[in-house]
C-alpha positions as CSV (number, residue, x, y, z in Angstrom):
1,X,-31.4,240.5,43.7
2,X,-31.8,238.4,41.0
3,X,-29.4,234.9,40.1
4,X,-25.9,235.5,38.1
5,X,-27.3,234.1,35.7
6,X,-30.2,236.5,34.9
7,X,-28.0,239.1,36.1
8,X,-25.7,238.8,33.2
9,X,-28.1,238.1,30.7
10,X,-29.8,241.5,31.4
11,X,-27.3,243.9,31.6
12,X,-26.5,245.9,28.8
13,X,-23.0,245.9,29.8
14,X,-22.0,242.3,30.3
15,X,-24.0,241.4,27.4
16,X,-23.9,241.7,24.1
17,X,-27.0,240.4,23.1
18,X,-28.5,242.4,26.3
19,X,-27.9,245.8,25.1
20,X,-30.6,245.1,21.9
21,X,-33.3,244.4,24.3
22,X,-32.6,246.0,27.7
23,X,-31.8,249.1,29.1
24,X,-29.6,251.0,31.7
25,X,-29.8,254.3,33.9
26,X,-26.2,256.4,35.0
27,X,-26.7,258.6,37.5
28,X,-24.3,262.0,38.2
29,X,-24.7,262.0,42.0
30,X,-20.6,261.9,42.4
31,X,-18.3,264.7,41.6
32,X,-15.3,264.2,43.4
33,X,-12.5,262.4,42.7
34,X,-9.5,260.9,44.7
35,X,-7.2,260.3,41.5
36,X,-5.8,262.1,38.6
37,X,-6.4,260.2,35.2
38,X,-4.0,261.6,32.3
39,X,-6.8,261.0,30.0
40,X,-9.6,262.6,32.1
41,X,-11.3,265.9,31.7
42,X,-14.8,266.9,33.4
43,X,-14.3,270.8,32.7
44,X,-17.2,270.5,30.0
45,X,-20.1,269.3,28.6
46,X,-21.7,268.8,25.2
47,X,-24.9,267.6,24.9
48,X,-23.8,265.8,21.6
49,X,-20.5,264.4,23.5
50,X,-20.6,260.8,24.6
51,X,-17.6,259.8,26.8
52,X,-17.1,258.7,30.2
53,X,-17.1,262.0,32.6
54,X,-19.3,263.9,31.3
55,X,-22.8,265.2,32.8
56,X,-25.1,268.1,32.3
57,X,-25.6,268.4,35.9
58,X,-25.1,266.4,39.2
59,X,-28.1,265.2,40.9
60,X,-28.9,264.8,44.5
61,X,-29.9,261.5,46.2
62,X,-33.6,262.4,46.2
63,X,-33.5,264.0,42.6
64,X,-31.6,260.6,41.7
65,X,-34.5,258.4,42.8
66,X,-37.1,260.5,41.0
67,X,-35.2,260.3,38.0
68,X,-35.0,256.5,38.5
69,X,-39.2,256.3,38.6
70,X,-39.4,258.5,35.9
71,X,-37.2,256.5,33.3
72,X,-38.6,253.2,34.3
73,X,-42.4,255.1,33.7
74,X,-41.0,255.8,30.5
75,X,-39.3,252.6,29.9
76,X,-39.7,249.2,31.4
77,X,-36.7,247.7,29.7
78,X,-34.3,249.3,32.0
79,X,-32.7,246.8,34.2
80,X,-29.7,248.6,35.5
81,X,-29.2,251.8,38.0
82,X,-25.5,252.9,37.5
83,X,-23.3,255.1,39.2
84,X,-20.4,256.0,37.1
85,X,-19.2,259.8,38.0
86,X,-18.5,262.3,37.2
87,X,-15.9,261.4,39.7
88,X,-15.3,258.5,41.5
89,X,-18.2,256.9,43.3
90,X,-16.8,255.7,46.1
91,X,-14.8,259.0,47.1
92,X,-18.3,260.5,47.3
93,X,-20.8,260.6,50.2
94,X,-23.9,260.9,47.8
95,X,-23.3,258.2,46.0
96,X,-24.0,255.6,49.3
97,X,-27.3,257.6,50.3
98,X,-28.3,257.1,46.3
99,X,-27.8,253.6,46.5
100,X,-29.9,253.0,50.1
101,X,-33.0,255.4,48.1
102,X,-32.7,253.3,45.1
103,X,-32.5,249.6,47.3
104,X,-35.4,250.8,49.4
105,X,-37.7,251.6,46.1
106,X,-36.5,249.6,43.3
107,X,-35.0,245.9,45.3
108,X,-34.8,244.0,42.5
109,X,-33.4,246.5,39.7
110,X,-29.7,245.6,39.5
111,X,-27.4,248.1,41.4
112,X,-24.1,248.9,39.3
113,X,-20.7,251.6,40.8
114,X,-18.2,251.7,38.4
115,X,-14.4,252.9,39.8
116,X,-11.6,253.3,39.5
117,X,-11.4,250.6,42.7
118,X,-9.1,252.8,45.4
119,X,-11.8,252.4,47.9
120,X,-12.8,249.0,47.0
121,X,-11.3,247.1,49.6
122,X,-12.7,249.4,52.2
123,X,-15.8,249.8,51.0
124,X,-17.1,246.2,49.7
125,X,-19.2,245.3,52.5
126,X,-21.5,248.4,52.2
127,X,-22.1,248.2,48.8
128,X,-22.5,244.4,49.1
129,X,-25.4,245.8,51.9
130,X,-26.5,248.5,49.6
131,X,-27.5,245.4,47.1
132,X,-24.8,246.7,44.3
133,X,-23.9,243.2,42.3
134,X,-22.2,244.5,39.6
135,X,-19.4,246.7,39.3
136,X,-16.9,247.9,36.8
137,X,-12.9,248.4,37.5
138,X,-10.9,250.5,35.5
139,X,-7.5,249.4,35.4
140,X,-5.1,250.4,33.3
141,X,-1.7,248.5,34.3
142,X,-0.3,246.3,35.9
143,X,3.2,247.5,36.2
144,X,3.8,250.2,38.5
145,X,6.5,252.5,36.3
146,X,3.4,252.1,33.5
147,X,1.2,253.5,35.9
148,X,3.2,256.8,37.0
149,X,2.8,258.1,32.7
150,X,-0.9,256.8,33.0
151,X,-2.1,258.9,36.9
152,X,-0.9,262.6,37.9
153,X,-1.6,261.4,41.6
154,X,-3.8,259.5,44.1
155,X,-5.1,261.0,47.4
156,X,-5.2,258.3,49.7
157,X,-5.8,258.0,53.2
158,X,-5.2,262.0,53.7
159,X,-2.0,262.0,51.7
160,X,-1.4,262.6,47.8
161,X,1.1,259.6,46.5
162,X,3.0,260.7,43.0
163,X,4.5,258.9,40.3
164,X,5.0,255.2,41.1
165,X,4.4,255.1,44.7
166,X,1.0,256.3,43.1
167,X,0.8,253.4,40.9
168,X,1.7,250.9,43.3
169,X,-0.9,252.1,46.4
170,X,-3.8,252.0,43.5
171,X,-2.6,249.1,41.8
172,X,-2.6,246.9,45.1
173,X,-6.1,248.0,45.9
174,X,-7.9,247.6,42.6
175,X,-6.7,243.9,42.6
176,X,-7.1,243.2,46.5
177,X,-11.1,245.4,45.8
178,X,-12.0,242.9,43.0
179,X,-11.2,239.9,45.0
180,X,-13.1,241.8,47.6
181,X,-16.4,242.1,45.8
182,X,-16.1,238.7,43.8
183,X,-16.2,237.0,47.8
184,X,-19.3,238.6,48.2
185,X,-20.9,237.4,45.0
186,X,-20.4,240.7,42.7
187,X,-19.7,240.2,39.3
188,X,-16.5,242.5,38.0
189,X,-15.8,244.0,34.7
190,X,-12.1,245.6,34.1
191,X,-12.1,248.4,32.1
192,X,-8.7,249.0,30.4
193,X,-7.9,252.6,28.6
194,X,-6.4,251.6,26.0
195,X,-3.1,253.7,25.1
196,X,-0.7,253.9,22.2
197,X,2.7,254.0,23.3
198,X,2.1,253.8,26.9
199,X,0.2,250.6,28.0
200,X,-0.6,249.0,24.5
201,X,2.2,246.2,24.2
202,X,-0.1,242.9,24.1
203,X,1.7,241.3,26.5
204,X,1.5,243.9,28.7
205,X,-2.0,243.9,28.5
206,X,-2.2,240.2,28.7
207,X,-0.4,240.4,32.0
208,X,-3.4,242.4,33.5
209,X,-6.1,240.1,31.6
210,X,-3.9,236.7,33.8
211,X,-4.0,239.6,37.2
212,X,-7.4,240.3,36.6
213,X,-8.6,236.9,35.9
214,X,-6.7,235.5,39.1
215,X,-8.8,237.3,41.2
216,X,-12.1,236.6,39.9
217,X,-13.7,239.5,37.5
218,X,-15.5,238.1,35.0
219,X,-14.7,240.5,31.7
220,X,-12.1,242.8,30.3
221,X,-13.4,245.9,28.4
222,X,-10.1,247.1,26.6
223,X,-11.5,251.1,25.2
224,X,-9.6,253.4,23.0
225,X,-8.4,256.6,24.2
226,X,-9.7,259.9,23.8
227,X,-6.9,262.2,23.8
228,X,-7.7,264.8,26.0
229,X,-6.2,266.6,29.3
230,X,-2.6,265.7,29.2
231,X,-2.9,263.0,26.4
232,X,-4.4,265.8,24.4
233,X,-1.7,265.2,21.7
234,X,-1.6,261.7,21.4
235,X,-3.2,259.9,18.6
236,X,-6.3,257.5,19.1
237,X,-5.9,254.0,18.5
238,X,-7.6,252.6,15.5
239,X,-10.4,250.2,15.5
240,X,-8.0,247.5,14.2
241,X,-5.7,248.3,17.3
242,X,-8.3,247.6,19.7
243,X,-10.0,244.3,18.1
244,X,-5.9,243.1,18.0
245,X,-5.7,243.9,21.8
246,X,-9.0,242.4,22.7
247,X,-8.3,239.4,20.8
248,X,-4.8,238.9,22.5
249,X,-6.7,239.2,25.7
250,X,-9.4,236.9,24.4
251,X,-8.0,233.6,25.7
252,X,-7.5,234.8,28.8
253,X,-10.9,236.1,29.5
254,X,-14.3,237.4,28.3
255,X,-13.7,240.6,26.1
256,X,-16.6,243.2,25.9
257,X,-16.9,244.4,22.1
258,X,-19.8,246.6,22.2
259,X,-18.6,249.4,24.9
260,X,-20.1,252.6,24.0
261,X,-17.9,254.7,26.7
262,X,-21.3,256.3,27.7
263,X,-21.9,259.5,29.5
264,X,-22.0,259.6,33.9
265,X,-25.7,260.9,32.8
266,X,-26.2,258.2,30.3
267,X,-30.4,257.0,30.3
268,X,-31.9,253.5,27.9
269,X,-30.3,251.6,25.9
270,X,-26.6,251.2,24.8
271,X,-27.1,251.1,21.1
């Protein structure tokens, strides 16, 4: 594993000026899911649709390291080996056995999971062991009645929580999961959906940017919705809506401005 330093500096996605000059590899090895995102469809796929959920097909482990060697036959900028869905990563057997192939082969590529953090606290010494030093949280409140408008449900620990009891059981863990991986030297990026007329208040969102912050990730990526599933009818926020919320957040911490909500299948380079 390479130094923080270096580590940040060539990935795509903590970078700006990395995703110009290197590249990154997603790989659909994790269907399942253990919560229900209002904004979140994987019932289809377009080859020309870029957004986070969707892939042509899942791969297994074994298919997942050959696709690995391929891409970085085909192109040695790649740095990074993601695992980003369809589902959640952690709520999915495959996705540990794909990270032990890829360690074994590739050591020093950098090994990425990105969550939605449920798991985290459970599961941060075997990715820490599986060599994964970056990961990526999304988190979309910090307020518990936010949360039950934002998440249908959350299967946890054999029982499905609704509403805000929901909220409150994933809320806990994403924070206590960052802290988690941060201890064992991962560097953390939040992800924040960004939603009008549910979560967009700026001070809301600057309360999650202080949370966040307090426990040790690194970057905020604030994204605009695409209204789909149950936020079907809602209206996107404008480009001008999410520079104003990222540079609320700004003093807080680091705000990603080149997020490209990329595909669970998405191969090279961001731009």
């Amino acid at each position: 594993m390479c130094d923080r330093k270096t580590l940040i500096e060539e990935h795509p996605c903590f970078n700006k000026a990395a995703h110009h000059n290197f590249g990154r590899i997603h790989l659909a090895v994790a269907p399942a899911c253990n919560i229900k995102c209002n904004y979140c469809t994987r019932k289809y796929d377009c080859a020309n649709e870029n957004r986070p959920g969707v892939a042509s097909s899942l791969l297994k482990p074994a298919q997942a390291v050959k696709r690995v060697a391929a891409a970085l036959a085909k192109d040695s900028r790649i740095r990074v080996v993601g695992i980003a869905g369809p589902g959640d990563p952690l709520a999915n057997a495959n996705t540990f056995e794909t990270l032990r192939l890829v360690q074994k082969r590739f050591p020093q590529i950098t090994k990425c999971i990105s969550t939605n953090g449920l798991l985290l606290p459970e599961k941060a010494d075997q990715l820490a062991k599986l060599g994964v030093s970056t990961l990526t949280v999304t988190m979309n409140t910090i307020d518990p009645k936010i949360g039950k408008d934002i998440y249908g449900w959350v299967a946890y620990q054999n029982k499905k929580y609704n509403g805000e009891a929901a909220a409150e059981i994933l809320l806990a863990n994403q924070l206590a999961g960052i802290k988690a991986v941060v201890k064992r030297n991962m560097v953390v990026k939040v992800n924040c959906v960004l939603i009008p007329g549910v979560n967009d208040d700026h001070r809301h969102l600057q309360a999650i940017a202080h949370a966040v912050s307090d426990v040790g990730a690194f970057m905020m990526n604030i994204m605009p919705l695409i209204p789909q599933a149950e936020f079907e009818t809602l209206t996107a926020p404008t480009k001008q809506q999410v520079a104003l919320a990222r540079q609320a957040c700004a003093p807080i911490i680091k705000q990603m401005q080149h997020c490209r909500q990329c595909r669970a299948d998405a191969v090279g380079m961001i731009n």
